[in-house]
KOLSE-802185 format. One record per residue (C-alpha): residue in three letters; chain; y negated, x negated, z negated. Coordinates in nm, 3 decimals. Example, Ala and Ser with C-alpha at 12.3 -4.5 7.8 and 13.67 -1.06 7.14 Angstrom:
<torses>
- Ala A 0.450 -1.230 -0.780
- Ser A 0.106 -1.367 -0.714
</torses>
This chain:
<torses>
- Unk A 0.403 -2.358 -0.771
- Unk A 0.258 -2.233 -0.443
- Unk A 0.348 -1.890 -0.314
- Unk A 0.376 -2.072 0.044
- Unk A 0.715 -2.214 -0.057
- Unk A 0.899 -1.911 -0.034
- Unk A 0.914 -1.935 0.311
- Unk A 1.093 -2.236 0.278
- Unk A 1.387 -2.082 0.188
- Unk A 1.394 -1.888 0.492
- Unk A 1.357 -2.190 0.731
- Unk A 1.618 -2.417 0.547
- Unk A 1.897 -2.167 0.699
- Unk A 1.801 -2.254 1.050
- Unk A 1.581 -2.076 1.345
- Unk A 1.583 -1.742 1.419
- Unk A 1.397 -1.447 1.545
- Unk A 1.220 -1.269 1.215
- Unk A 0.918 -1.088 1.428
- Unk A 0.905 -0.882 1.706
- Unk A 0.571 -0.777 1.816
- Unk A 0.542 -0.541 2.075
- Unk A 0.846 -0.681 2.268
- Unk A 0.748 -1.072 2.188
- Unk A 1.008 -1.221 1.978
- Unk A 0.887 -1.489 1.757
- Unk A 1.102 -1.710 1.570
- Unk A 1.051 -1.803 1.200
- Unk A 1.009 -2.175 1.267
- Unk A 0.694 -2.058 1.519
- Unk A 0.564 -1.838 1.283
- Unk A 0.578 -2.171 1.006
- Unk A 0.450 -2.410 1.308
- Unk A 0.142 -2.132 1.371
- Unk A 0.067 -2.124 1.007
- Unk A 0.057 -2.479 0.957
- Unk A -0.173 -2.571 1.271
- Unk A -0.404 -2.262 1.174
- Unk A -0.412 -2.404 0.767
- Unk A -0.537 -2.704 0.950
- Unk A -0.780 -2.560 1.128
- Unk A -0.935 -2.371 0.839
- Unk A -0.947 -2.730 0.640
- Unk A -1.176 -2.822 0.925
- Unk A -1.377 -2.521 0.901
- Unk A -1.462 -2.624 0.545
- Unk A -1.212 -2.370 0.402
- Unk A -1.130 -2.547 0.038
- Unk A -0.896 -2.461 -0.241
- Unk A -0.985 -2.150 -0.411
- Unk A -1.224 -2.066 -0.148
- Unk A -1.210 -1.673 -0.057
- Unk A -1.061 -1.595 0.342
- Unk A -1.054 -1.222 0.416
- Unk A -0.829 -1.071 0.676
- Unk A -0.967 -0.736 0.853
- Unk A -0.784 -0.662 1.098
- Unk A -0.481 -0.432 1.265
- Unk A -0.120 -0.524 1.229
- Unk A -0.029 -0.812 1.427
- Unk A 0.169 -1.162 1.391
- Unk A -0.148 -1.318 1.295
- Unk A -0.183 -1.151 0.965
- Unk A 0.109 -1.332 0.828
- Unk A 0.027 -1.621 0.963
- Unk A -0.288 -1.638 0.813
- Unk A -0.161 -1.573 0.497
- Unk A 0.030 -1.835 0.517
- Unk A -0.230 -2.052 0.654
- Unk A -0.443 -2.003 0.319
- Unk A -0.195 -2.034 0.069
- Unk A -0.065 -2.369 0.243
- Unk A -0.448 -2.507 0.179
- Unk A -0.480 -2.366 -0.146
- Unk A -0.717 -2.115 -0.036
- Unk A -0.716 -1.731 -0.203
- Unk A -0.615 -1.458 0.078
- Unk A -0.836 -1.125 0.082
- Unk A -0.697 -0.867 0.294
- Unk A -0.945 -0.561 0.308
- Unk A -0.897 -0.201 0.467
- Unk A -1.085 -0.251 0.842
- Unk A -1.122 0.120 0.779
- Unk A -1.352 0.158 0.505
- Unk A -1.716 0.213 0.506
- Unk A -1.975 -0.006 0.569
- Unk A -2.128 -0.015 0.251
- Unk A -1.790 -0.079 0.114
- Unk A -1.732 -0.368 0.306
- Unk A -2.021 -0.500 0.237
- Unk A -1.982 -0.507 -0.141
- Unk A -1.687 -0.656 -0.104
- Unk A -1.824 -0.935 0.135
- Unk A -2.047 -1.013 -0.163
- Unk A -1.851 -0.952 -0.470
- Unk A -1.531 -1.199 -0.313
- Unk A -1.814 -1.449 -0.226
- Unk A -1.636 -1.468 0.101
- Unk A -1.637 -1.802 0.364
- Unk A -1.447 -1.754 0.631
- Unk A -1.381 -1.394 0.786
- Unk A -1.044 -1.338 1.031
- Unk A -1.102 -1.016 1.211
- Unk A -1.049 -0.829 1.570
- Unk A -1.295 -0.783 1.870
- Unk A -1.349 -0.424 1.739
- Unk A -1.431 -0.465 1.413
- Unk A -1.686 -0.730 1.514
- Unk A -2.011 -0.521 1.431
- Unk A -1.881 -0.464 1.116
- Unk A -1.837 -0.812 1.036
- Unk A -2.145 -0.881 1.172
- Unk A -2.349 -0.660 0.935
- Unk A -2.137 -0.740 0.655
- Unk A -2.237 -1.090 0.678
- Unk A -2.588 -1.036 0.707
- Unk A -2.598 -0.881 0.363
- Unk A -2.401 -1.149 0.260
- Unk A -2.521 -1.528 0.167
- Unk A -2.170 -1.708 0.204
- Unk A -2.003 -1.599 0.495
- Unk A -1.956 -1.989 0.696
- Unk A -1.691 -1.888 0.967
- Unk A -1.554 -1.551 1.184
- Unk A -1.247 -1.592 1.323
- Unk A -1.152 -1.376 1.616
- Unk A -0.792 -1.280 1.715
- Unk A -0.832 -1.193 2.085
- Unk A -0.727 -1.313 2.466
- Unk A -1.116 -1.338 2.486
- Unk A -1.380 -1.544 2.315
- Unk A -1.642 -1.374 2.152
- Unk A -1.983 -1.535 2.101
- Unk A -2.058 -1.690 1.748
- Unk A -1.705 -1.664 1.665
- Unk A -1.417 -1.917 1.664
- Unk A -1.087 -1.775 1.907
- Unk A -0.771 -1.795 1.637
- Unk A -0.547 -1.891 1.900
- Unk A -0.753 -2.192 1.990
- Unk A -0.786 -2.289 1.647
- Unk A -0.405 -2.282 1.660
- Unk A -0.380 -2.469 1.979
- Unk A -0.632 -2.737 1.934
- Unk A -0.463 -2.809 1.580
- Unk A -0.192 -3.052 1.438
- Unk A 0.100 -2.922 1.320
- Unk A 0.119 -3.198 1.066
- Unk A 0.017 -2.971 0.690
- Unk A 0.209 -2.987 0.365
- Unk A 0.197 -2.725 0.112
- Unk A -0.119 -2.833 -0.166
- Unk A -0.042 -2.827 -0.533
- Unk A -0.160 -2.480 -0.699
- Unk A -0.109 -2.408 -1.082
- Unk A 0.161 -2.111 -1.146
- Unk A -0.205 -1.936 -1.274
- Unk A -0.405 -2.008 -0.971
- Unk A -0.509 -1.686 -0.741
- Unk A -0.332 -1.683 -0.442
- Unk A -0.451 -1.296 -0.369
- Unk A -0.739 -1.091 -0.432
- Unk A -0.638 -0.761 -0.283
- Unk A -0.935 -0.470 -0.317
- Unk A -0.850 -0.114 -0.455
- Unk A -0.926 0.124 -0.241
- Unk A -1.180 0.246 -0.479
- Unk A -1.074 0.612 -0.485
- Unk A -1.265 0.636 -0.841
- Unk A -1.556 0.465 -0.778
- Unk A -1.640 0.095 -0.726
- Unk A -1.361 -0.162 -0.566
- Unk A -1.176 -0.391 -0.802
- Unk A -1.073 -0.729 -0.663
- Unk A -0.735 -0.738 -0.817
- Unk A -0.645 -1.075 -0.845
- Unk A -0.236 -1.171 -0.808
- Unk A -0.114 -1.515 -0.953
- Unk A 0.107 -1.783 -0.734
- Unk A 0.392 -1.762 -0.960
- Unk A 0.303 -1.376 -1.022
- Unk A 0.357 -1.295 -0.671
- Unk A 0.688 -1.525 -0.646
- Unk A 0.804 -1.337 -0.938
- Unk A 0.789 -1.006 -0.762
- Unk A 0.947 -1.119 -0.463
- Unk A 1.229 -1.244 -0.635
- Unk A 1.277 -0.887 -0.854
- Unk A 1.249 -0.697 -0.561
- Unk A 1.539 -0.848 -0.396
- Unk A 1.741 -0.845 -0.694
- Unk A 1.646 -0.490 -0.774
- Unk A 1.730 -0.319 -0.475
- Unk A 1.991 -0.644 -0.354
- Unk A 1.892 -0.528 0.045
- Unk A 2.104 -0.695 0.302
- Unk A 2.036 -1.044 0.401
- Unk A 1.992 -0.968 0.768
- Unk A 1.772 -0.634 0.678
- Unk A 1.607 -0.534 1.000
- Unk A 1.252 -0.406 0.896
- Unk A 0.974 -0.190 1.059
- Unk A 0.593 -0.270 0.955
- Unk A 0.425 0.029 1.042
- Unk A 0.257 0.035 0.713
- Unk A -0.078 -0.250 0.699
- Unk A -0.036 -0.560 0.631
- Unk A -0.352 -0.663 0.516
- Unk A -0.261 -0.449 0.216
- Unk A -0.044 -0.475 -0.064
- Unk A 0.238 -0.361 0.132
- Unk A 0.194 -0.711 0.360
- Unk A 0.205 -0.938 0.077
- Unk A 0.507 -0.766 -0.078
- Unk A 0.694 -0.733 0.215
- Unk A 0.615 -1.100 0.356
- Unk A 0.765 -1.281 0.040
- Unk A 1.026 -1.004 0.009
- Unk A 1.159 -1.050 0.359
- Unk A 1.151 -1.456 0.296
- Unk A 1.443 -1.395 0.030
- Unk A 1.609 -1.202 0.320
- Unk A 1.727 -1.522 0.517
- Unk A 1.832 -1.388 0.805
- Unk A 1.600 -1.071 0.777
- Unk A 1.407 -0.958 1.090
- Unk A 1.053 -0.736 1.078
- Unk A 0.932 -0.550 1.347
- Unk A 0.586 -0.519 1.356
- Unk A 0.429 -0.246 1.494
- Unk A 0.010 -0.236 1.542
- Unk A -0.027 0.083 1.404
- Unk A 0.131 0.405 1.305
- Unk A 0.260 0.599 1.637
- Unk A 0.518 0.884 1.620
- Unk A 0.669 0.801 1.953
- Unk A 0.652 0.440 1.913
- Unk A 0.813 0.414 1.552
- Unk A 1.098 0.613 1.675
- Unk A 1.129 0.393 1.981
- Unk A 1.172 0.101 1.814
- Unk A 1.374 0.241 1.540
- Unk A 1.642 0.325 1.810
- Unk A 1.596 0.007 2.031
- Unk A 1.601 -0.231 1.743
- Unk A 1.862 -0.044 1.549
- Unk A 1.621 -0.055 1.244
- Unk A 1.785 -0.029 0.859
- Unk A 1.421 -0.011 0.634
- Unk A 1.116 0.225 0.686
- Unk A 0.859 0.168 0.454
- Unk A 0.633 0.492 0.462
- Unk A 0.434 0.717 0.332
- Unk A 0.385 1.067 0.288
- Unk A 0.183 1.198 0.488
- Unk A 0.388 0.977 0.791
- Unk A 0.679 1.218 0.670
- Unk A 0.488 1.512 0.701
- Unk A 0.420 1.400 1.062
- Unk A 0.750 1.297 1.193
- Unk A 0.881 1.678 1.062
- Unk A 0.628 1.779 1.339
- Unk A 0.757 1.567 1.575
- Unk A 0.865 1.744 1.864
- Unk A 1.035 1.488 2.065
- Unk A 1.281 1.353 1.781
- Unk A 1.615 1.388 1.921
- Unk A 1.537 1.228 2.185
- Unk A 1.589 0.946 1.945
- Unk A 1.895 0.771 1.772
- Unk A 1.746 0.683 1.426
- Unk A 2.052 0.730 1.244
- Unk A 2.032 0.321 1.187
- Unk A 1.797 0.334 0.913
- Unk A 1.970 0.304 0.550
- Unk A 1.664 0.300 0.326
- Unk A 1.342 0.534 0.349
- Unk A 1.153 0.422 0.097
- Unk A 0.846 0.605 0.054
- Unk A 0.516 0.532 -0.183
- Unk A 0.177 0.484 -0.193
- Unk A 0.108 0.849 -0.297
- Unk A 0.284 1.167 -0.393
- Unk A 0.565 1.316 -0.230
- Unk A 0.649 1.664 -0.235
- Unk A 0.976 1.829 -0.304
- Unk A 0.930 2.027 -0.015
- Unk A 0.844 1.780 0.225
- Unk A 1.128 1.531 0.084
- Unk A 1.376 1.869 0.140
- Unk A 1.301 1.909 0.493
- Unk A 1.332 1.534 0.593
- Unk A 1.650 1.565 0.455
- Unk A 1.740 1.892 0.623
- Unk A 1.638 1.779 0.969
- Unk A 1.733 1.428 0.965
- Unk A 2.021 1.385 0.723
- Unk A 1.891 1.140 0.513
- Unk A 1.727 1.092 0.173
- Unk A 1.380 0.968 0.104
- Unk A 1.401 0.667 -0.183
- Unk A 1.052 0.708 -0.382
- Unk A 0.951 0.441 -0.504
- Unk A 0.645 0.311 -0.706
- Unk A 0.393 0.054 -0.792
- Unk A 0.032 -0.088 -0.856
- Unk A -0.143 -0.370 -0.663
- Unk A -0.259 -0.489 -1.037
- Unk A 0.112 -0.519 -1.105
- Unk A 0.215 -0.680 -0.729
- Unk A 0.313 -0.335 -0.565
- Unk A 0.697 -0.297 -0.630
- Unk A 0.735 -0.174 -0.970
- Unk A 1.013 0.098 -0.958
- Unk A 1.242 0.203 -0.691
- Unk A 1.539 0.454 -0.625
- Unk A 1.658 0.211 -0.411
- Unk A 2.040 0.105 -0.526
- Unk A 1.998 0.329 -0.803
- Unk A 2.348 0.541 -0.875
- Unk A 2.186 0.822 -0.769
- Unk A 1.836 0.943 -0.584
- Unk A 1.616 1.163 -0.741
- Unk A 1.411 1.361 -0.534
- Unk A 1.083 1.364 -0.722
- Unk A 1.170 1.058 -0.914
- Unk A 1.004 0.722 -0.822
- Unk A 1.297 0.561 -0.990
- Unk A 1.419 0.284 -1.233
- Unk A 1.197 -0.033 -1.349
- Unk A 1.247 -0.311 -1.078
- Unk A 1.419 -0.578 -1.281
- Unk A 1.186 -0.812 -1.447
- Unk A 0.919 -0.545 -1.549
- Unk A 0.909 -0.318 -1.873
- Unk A 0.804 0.032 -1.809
- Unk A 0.702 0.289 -2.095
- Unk A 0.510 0.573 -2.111
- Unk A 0.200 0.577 -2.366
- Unk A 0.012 0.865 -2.562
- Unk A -0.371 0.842 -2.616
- Unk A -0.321 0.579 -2.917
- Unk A -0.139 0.352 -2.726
- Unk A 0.228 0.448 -2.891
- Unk A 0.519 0.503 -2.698
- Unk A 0.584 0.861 -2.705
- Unk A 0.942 1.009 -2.681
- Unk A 1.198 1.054 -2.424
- Unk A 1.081 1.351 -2.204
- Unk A 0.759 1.406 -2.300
- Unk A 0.441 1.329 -2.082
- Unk A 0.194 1.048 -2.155
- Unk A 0.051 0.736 -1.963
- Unk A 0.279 0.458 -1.785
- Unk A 0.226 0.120 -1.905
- Unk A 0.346 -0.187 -1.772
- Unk A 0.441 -0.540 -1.883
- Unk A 0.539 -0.862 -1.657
- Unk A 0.531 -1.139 -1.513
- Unk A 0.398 -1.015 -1.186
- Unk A 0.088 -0.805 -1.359
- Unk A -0.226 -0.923 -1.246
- Unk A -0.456 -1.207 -1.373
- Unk A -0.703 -0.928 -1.385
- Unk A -1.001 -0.798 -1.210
- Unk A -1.273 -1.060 -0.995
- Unk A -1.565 -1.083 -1.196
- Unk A -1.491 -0.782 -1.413
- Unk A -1.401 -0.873 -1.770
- Unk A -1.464 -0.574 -1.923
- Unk A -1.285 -0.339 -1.678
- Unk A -0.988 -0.596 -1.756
- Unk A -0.999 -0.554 -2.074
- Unk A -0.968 -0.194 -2.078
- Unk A -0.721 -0.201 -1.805
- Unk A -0.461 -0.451 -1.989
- Unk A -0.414 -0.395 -2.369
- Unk A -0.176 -0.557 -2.595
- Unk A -0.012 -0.736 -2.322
- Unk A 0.057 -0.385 -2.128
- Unk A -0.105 -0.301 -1.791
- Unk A -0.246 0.092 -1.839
- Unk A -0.187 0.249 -1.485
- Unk A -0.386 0.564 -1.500
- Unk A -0.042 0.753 -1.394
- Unk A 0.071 1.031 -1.602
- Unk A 0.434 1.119 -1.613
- Unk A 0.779 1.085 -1.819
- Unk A 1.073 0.924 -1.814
- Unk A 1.438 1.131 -1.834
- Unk A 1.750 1.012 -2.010
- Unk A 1.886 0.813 -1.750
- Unk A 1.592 0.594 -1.709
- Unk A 1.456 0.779 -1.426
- Unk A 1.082 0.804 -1.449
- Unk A 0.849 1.046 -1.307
- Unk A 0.508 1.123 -1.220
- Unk A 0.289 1.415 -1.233
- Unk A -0.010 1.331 -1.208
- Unk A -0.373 1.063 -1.200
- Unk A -0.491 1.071 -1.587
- Unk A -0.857 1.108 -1.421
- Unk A -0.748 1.376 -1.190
- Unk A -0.633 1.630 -1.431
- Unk A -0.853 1.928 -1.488
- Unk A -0.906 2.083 -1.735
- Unk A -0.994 2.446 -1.729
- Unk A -1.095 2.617 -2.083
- Unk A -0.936 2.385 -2.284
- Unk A -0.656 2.342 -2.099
- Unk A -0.490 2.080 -1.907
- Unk A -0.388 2.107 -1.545
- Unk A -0.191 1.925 -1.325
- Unk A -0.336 1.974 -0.929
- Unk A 0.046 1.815 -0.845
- Unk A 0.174 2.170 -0.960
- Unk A -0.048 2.345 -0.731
- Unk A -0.025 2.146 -0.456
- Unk A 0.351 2.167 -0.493
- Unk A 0.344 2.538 -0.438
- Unk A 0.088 2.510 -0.148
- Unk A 0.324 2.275 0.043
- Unk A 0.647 2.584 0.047
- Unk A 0.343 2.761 0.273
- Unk A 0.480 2.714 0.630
- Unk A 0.134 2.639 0.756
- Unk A 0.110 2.368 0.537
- Unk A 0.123 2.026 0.628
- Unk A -0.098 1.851 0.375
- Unk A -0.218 2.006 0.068
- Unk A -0.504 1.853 -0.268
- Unk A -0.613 2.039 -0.522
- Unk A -0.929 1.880 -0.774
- Unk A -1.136 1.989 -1.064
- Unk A -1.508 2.180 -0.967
- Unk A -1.791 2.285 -1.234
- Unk A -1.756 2.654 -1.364
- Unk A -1.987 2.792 -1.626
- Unk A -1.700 3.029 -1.785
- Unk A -1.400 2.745 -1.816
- Unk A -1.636 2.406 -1.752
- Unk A -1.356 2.340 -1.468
- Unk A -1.149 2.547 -1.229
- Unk A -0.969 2.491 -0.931
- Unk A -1.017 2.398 -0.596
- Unk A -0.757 2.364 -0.289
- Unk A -0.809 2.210 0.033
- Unk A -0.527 2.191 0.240
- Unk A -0.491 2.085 0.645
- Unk A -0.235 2.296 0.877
- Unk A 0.060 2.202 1.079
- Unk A -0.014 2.213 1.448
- Unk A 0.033 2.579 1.624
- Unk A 0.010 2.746 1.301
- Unk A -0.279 2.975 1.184
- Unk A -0.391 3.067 0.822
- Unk A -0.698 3.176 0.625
- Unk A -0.781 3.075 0.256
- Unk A -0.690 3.421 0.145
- Unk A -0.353 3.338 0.260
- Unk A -0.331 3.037 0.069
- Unk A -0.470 3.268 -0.251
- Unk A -0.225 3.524 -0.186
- Unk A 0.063 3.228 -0.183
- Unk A -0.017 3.088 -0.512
- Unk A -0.040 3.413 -0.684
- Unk A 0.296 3.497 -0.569
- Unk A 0.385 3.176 -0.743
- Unk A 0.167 3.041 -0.992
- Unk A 0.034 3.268 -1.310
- Unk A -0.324 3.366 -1.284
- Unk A -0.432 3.105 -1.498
- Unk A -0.339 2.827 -1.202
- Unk A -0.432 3.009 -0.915
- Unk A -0.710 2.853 -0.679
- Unk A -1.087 2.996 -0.751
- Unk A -1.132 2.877 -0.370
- Unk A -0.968 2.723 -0.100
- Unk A -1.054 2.548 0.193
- Unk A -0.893 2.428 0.550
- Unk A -0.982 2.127 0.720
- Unk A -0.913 1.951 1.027
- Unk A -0.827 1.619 0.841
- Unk A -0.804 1.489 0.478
- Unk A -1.015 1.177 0.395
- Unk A -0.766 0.897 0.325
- Unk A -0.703 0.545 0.241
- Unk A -0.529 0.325 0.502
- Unk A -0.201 0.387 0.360
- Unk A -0.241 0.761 0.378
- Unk A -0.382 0.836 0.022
- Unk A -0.560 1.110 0.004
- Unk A -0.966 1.045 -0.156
- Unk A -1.011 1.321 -0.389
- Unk A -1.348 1.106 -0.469
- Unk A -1.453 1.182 -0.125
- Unk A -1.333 1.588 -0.185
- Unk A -1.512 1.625 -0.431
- Unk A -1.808 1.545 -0.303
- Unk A -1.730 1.782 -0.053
</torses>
């Protein structure tokens, strides 16, 4: 099958408005007719099946058009982080063996360089009112291009996605996502968490992510399902259009939590619409998932998952129950067990590694064999994620398996101390790593950022933790910053605090 039948489905019930884009309202039978005349247009860039396209670019209408564009032709979509480093990029630029590049005025340079350290780069694409030297205009493309495209032929095994990890460990992985994988996952997700057919969704999250490709085939099971897209994250903005739009889903994440708590202007705003917070991507803290529900009323759904394994793994979503620090039940479809060192399933309760197993699991990693191997054993994907599951199903996680530290022997979980830094009212964003120390080979080291109009020194923080934590846990030093270094969903890089 092709992934790009999906959205079949959605236009066999008839037209109607599924985007809004800052106040444009686009129908999904323009969306189709824009992906069709752009899959065209690619075709006569050269742009063959199983040739790599890479999206860098802000949130905008386009993106999901050009997905569908490249899937249509057979062609294997690579969204990438417009955020990250050069020297990131351009590894990726030559490890996807890219040919045509879709990106915005801004992020020109980048692309620019990029392809000059890279020996396959044919086309650049350019969404923009203005044309840009060098570059084809996407709306041209669009324009100057029959509408007249049916869906090529693609094996249930053929790549449709190669989506980049955002390398906090080291090197980027292209993690490459089946046809029939990513179909699969769609199809779970809306059986897992059974979301109203007309769901009115905000994108504030990126789309050229994980996030976009789950939430593009998600929303195509949702016939009459609208998304409103929004360029990027904007506290005044994403209440606006929660309110005017009467949204029901929020995808977020954490640290977009921590941020609307600060939000001064809130009640200015009726967001009492939204049914579903559903929040990923990275830890959430009890404290932080407390006072959302304190000020707003509402509980945060946690939920979980892996771009190897398609991104929605397991969800509190239309579970009997939420449970705050939980990121919920399996999504239906995919096994879920928790592994000691051995690879044996350990007991109810007790901590050990989450494993998965699926249909929706990746094919594996581009041009890494090895790193597959070690990744998926037996048939199970290893996740890195430490945690347990409770009698009812529920699982948890406490922490990265490489993160841990381990300080004389004994094992630490940062999650624990960060926990008890967040209850600091100062707090607004608290991570906690592993540094060198001649006595216990590792001890501890906070950083933590502070909400705004608050003031607090690291003894503070000290003085907090031992008030909290035995001796043995307590910070040897901690330090405040401006910002943490994050991903472009709002992960915090412990790679890049640690080098710090």
């Amino acid at each position: 099958m092709n992934i790009a039948e999906l959205a079949l489905k959605n236009l066999a019930v008839g037209e109607h408005v599924s985007n809004i884009f800052e106040g444009q309202e686009i129908t999904n039978v323009q969306m189709d007719r824009a992906a069709r005349k752009f899959g065209h247009a690619l075709r006569k860039l050269g742009v063959s099946k199983g040739d790599r396209v890479i999206m860098q670019m802000p949130n905008c209408p386009e993106v999901l058009q050009a997905f569908q564009a490249i899937w249509k032709i057979g062609a294997i979509a690579v969204p990438i982080n417009y955020l990250v480093g050069q020297e990131e990029i351009n590894y990726i630029y030559r490890d996807s063996g890219v040919h045509t590049v879709i990106t915005s005025p801004e992020y020109l340079d980048k692309v620019k360089i990029a392809q000059s350290k890279s020996a396959t780069v044919k086309n650049i694409i350019i969404v923009s009112d203005k044309e840009q030297e060098e570059t084809y205009n996407f709306q041209k493309l669009v324009d100057g291009s029959s509408d007249d495209l049916g869906i090529a032929e693609t094996a249930d095994d053929d790549v449709a996605t190669m989506i980049y990890t955002s390398g906090t460990t080291g090197t980027p992985k292209g993690v490459m996502l089946t046809h029939a994988g990513l179909a699969y996952s769609a199809r779970m997700q809306q059986e897992s968490t059974n979301l109203p057919l007309d769901l009115v969704s905000l994108a504030v999250l990126p789309l050229c992510h994980s996030f976009g490709v789950a939430m593009m085939n998600g929303s195509f099971l949702r016939l009459h399902g609208k998304v409103i897209i929004m360029r990027q994250f904007n506290l005044e903005q994403l209440f606006a259009n929660i309110d005017k739009y009467k949204v029901q889903s929020v995808p977020i994440v954490p640290t977009m939590l921590v941020y609307m708590l600060m939000f001064p202007d809130y009640a200015k705003y009726n967001i009492s619409s939204v049914k579903y917070w559903v929040c990923g991507s990275a830890p959430l803290s009890l404290d932080t998932w407390k006072q959302f529900k304190d000020k707003f009323g509402m509980k945060i759904a946690e939920g979980w998952g892996l771009t190897e394994a398609g991104a929605n793994n397991a969800t509190n979503v239309a579970q009997a129950i939420i449970k705050p620090g939980s990121i919920g039940r399996p999504m239906k479809g995919m096994e879920m067990r928790v592994f000691d060192n051995d690879d044996k399933e350990v007991t109810q309760g007790q901590e050990g590694e989450l494993v998965l197993r699926g249909p929706m699991v990746m094919k594996g990693y581009w041009n890494m064999p090895e790193a597959t191997a070690e990744t998926i054993r037996n048939g199970w994907l290893h996740t890195g994620d430490i945690g347990y599951v409770d009698s009812d199903g529920y699982f948890y996680i406490t922490d990265r398996k490489k993160d841990i530290i381990i300080k004389g022997g004994e094992n630490i979980s940062p999650r624990v101390i960060e926990e008890i830094l967040y209850t600091h009212p100062a707090v607004a964003e608290a991570s906690v790593i592993g540094i060198k120390d001649k006595v216990y080979g590792e001890d501890i080291k906070a950083f933590v950022t502070l909400k705004p109009g608050f003031s607090a020194a690291p003894e503070d923080m000290v003085e907090h933790c031992k008030a909290k934590l035995t001796k043995f846990f307590i910070p040897k030093e901690v330090v405040i910053l401006a910002a943490m270094p994050k991903t472009l969903v709002g992960k915090i890089l412990k790679k890049e605090l640690r080098k710090m």
